[in-house]
N, C-alpha and C positions, 0 to 999 in steps of 0.2 A: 635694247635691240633683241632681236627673235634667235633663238639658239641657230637656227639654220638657215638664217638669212632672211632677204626679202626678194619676191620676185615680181616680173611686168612687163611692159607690154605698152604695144599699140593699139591702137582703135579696130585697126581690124586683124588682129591677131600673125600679121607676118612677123615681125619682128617682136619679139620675147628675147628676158633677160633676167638672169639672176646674181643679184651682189649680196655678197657672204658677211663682208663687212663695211658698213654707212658709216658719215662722220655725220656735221655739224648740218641739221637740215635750216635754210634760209627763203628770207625772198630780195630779190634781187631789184630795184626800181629803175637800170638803166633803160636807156632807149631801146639799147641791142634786144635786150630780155622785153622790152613790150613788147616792139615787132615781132620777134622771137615766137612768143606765145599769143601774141593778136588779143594782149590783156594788159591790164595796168600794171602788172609784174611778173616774173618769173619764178615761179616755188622751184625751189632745188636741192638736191642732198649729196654731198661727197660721197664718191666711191672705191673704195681700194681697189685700185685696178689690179693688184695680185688675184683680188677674190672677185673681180666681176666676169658672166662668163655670157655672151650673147648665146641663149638657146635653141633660137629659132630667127634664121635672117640675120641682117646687121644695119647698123641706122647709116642711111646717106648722109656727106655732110659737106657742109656746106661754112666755107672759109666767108666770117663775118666781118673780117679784122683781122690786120697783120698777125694776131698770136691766136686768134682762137676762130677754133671750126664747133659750130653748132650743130647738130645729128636728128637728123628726125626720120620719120618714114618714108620713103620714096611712094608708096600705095596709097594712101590714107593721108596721109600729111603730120601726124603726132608728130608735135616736139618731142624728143628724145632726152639729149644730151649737150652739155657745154663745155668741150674740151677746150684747156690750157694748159699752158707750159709745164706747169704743176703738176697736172691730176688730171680728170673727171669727174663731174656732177650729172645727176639726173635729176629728169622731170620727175616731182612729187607725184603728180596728178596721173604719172603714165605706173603706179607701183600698184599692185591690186591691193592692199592696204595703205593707203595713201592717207586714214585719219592717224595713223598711228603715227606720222612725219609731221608733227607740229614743229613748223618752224620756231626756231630758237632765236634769232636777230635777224633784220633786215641789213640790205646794204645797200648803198647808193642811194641812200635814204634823201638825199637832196636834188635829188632827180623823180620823186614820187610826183604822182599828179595831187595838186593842188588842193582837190575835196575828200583825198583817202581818208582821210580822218576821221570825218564826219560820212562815210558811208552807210555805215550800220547803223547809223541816226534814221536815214529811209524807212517810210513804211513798207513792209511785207503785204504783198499780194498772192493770197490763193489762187495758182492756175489750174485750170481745169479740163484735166486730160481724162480718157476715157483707158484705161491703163490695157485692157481687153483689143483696141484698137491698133495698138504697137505692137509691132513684130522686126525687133532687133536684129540687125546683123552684126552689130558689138563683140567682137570675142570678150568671154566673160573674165571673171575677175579671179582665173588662177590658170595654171598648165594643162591645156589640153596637148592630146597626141596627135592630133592633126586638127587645122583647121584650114578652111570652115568645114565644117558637116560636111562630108560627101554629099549628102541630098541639099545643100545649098551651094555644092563648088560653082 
């Protein structure tokens, strides 16, 4: 883990967050977590909610299930968070170091789709973007003091 935590975010920068202390990063193969994330699973990382602290905003949430509320962005739509009885998780993919959260096990592992296995078997295709043509309104991958840009509010 990073001596001062990890921090993140949403897609378009309202809601930012920083957890002091992560557990066990996973992915998740239930249903809830496809939907959830509009993907074949859910990357997630426990968070000590002593040490998580919302910085900017707070995730809507939304009661998926008698015990657990999922949290995403009310703006943008990022998956957020997976709160239960327990604790809290977060979305991998919402941390601005998100390679550093290699997940450690899966769960629900009998609810995976059918060909995950063979995924990475797939040929790679080069797409071909014009990198000069994009012009992001992404908030980036660490703490700003306000966003978006004044000259993009």
């Amino acid at each position: 883990m990073q001596e001062s935590g990890f921090s993140g975010g949403c897609q378009c920068g309202a809601v930012r967050f920083h957890a002091g202390k992560i557990g066990r990063p996973s992915i998740c193969h239930c249903r809830m977590c496809q939907k959830q994330f509009g993907n074949f699973f859910g990357a997630l990382v426990s968070a000590d909610q002593a040490h998580l602290t919302w910085t900017r905003g707070q995730p809507k949430l939304f009661r998926s299930s008698a015990k657990i509320h999922r949290g995403f962005c009310e703006k943008c739509g990022t998956p957020l968070t997976y709160h239960y009885p327990g604790g809290v998780e977060l979305a991998i993919g919402a941390f601005d170091t998100p390679e550093v959260l290699e997940p450690q096990v899966q769960v629900n592992f009998e609810h995976r789709m059918p060909w995950i296995d063979h995924l990475f078997e797939k040929p790679s295709v080069q797409q071909s973007v014009d990198e000069a043509t994009i012009i992001s309104f992404q908030h980036p991958d660490h703490d700003t003091e306000v966003w978006p840009p004044e000259d993009q509010a």
